[in-house]
Residue frames as a rotation matrix with the C-alpha (Angstrom) as fourth column:
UNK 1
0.586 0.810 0.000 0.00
0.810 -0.586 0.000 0.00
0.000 0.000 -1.000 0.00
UNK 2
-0.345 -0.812 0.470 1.66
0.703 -0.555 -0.444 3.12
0.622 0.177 0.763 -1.02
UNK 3
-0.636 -0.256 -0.728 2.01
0.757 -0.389 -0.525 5.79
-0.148 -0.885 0.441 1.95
UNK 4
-0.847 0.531 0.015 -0.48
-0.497 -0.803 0.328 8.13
0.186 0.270 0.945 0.26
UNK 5
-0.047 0.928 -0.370 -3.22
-0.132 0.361 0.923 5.49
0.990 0.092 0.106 0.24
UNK 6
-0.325 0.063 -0.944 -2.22
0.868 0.417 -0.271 4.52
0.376 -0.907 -0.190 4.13
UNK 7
-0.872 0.164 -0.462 -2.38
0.156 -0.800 -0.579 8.18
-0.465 -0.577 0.672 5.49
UNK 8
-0.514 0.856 0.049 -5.99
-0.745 -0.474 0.470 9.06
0.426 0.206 0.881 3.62
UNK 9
0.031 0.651 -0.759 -7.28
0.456 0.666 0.590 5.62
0.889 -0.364 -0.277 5.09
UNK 10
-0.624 -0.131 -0.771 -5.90
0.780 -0.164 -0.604 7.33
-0.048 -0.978 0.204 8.79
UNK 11
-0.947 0.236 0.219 -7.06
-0.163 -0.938 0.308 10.39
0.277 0.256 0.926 7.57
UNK 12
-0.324 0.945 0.041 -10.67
-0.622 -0.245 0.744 9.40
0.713 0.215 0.667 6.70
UNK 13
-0.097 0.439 -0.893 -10.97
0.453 0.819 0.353 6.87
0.886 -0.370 -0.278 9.97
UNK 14
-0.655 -0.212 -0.725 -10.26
0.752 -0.093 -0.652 9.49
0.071 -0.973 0.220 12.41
UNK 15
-0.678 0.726 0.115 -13.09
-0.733 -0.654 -0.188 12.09
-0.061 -0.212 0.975 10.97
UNK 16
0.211 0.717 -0.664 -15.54
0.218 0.628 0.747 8.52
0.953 -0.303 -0.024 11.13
UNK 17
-0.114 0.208 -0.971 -14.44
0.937 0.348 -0.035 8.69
0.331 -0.914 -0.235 14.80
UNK 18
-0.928 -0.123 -0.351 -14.76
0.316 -0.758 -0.570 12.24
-0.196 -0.640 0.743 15.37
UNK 19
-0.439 0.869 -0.229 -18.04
-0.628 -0.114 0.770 12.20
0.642 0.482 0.596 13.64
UNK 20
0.173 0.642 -0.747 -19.34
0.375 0.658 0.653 9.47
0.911 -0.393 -0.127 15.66
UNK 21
-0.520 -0.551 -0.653 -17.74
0.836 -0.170 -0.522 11.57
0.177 -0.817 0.549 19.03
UNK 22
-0.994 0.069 0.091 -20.09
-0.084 -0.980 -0.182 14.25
0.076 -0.189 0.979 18.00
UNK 23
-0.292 0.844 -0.450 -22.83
-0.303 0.365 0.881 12.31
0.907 0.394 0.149 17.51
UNK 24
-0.183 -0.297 -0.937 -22.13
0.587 0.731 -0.347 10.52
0.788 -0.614 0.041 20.75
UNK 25
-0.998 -0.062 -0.028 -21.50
0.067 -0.958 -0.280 14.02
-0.010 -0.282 0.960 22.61
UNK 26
-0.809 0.571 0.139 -24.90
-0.456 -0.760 0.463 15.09
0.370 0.312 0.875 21.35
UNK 27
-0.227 0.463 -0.857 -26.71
-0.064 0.871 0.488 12.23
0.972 0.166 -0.168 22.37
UNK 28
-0.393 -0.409 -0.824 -25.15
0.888 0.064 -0.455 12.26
0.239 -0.910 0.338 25.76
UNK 29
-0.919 0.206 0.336 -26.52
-0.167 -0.976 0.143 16.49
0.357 0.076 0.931 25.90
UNK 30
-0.083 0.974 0.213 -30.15
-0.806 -0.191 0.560 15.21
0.586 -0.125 0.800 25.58
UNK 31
0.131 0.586 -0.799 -29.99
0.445 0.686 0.576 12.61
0.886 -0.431 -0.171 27.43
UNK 32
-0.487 -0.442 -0.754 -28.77
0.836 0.017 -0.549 14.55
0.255 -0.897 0.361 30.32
UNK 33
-0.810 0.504 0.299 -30.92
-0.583 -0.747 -0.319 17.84
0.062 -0.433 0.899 29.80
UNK 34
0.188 0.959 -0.212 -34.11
-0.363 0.269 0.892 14.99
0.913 -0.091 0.398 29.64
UNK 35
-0.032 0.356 -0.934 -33.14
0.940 0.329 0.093 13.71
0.341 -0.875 -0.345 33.05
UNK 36
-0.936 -0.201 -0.289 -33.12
0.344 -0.691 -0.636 17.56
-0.072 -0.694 0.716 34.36
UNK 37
-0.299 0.945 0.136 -36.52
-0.488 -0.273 0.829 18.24
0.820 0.182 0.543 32.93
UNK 38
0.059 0.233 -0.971 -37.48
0.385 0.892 0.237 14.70
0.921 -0.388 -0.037 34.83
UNK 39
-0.434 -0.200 -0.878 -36.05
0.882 0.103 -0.460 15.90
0.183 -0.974 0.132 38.24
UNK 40
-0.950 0.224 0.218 -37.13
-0.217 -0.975 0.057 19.47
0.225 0.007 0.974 37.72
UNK 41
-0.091 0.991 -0.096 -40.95
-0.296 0.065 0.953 17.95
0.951 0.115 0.288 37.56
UNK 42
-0.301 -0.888 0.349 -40.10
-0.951 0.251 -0.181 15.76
0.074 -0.386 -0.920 39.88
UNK 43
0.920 0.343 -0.192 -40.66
-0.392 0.789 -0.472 12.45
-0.011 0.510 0.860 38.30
UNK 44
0.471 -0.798 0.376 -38.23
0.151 0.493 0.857 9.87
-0.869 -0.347 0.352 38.34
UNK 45
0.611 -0.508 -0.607 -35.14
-0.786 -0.300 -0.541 9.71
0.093 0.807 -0.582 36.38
UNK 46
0.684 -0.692 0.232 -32.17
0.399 0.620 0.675 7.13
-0.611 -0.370 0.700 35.97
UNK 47
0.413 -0.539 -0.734 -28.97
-0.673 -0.724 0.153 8.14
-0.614 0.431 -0.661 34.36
UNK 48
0.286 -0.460 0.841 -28.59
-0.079 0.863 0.499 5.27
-0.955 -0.209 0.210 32.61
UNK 49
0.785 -0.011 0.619 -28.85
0.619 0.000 -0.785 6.04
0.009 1.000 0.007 28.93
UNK 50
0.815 -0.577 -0.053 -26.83
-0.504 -0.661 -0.556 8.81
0.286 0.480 -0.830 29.49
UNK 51
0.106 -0.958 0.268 -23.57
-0.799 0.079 0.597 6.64
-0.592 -0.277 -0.756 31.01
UNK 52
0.462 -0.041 0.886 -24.02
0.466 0.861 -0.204 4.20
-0.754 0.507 0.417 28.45
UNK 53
0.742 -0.368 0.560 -23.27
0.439 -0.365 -0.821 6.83
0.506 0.855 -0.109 25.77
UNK 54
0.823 -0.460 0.334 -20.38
-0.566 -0.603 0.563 8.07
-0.057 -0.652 -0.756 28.23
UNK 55
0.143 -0.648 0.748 -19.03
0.058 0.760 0.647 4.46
-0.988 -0.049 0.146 28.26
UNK 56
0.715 -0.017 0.699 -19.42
0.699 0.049 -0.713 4.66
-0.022 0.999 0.047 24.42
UNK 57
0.944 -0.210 0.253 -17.54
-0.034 -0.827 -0.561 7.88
0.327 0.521 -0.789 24.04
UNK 58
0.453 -0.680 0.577 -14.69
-0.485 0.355 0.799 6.69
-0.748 -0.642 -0.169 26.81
UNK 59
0.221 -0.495 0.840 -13.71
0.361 0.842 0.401 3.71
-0.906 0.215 0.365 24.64
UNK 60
0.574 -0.154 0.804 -13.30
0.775 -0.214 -0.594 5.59
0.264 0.965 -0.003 21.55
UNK 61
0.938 -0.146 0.315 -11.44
-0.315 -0.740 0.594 8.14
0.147 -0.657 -0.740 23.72
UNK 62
0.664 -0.478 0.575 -9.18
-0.142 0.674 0.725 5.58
-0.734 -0.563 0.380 24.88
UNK 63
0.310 -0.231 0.922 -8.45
0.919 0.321 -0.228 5.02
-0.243 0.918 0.312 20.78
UNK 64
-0.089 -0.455 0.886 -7.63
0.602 -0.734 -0.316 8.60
0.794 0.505 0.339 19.58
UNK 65
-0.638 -0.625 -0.449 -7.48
0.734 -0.319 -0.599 11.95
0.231 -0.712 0.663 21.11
UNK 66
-0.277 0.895 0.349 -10.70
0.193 -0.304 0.933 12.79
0.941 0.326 -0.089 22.34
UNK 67
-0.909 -0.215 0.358 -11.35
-0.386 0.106 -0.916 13.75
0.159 -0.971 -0.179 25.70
UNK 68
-0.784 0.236 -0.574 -12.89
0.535 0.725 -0.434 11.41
0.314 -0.648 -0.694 28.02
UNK 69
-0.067 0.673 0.737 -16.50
-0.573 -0.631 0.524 12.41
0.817 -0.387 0.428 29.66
UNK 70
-0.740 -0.007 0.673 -17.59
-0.673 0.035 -0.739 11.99
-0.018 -0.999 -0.031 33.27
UNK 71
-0.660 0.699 -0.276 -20.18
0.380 0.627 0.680 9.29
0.648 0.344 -0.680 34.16
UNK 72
-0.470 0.312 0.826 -23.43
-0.539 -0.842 0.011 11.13
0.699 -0.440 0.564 35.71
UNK 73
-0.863 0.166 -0.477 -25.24
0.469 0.614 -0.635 10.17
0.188 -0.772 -0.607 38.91
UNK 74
0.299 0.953 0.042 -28.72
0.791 -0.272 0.548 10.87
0.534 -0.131 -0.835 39.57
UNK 75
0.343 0.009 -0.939 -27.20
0.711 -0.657 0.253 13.20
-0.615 -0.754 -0.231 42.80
UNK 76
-0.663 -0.739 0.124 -25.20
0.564 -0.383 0.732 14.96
-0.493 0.555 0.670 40.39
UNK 77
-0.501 0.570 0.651 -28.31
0.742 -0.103 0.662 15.72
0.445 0.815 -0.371 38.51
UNK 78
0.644 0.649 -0.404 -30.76
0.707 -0.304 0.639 16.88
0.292 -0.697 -0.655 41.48
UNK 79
-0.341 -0.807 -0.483 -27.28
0.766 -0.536 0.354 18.82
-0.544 -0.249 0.801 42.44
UNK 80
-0.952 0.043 0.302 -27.40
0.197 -0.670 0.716 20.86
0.233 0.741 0.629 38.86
UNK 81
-0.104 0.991 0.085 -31.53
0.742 0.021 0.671 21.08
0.663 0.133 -0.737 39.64
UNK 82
0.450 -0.039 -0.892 -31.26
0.880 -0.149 0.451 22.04
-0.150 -0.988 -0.032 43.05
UNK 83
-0.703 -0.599 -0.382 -28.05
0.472 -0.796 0.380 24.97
-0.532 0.087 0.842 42.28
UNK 84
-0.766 0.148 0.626 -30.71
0.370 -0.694 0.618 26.27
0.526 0.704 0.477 39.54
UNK 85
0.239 0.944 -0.226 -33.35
0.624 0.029 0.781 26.90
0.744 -0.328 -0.583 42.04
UNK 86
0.148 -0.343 -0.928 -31.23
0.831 -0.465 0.305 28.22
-0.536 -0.816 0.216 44.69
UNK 87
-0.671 -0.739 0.060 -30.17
0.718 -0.627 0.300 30.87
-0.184 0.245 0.952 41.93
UNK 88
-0.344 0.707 0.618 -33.81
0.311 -0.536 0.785 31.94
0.886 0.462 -0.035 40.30
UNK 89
0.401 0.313 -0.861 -34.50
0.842 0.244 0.481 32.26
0.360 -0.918 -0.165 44.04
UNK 90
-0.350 -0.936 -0.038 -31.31
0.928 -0.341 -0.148 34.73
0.126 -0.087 0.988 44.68
């Protein structure tokens, strides 16, 4: 394989993984502003969808240079809920 054809294959696999990192990213956005609606009502929530796409974005992390996201916890959530209340309050 001549060295032009090897670097456009690197080339065009690392915007597939940054494309799928934004996808991922975005995914990971709504699932986390739908559990703040959820807690905001208060109605249950789990954070599971969203650390699933976390664990998704991690391991492709792990593979290029993408930074890593946090996995979320329900407290974490009610936290961010909770801080916006204390402010409109202020």
């Amino acid at each position: 394989m001549s060295v032009h054809k090897a670097i456009t294959l690197h080339a065009q696999k690392q915007n597939q993984d940054f494309t799928k990192f934004t996808r991922l990213d975005q995914q990971r956005e709504e699932y986390i502003q739908e559990a703040i609606e959820l807690c905001k009502s208060g109605k249950g929530f789990t954070t599971d969808k969203i650390n699933e796409v976390t664990s998704q974005i991690n391991v492709l992390a792990n593979e290029r240079f993408i930074p890593t996201r946090k996995l979320v916890t329900p407290e974490m959530v009610r936290g961010y809920v909770e801080s916006l209340t204390n402010q409109s309050h202020g």
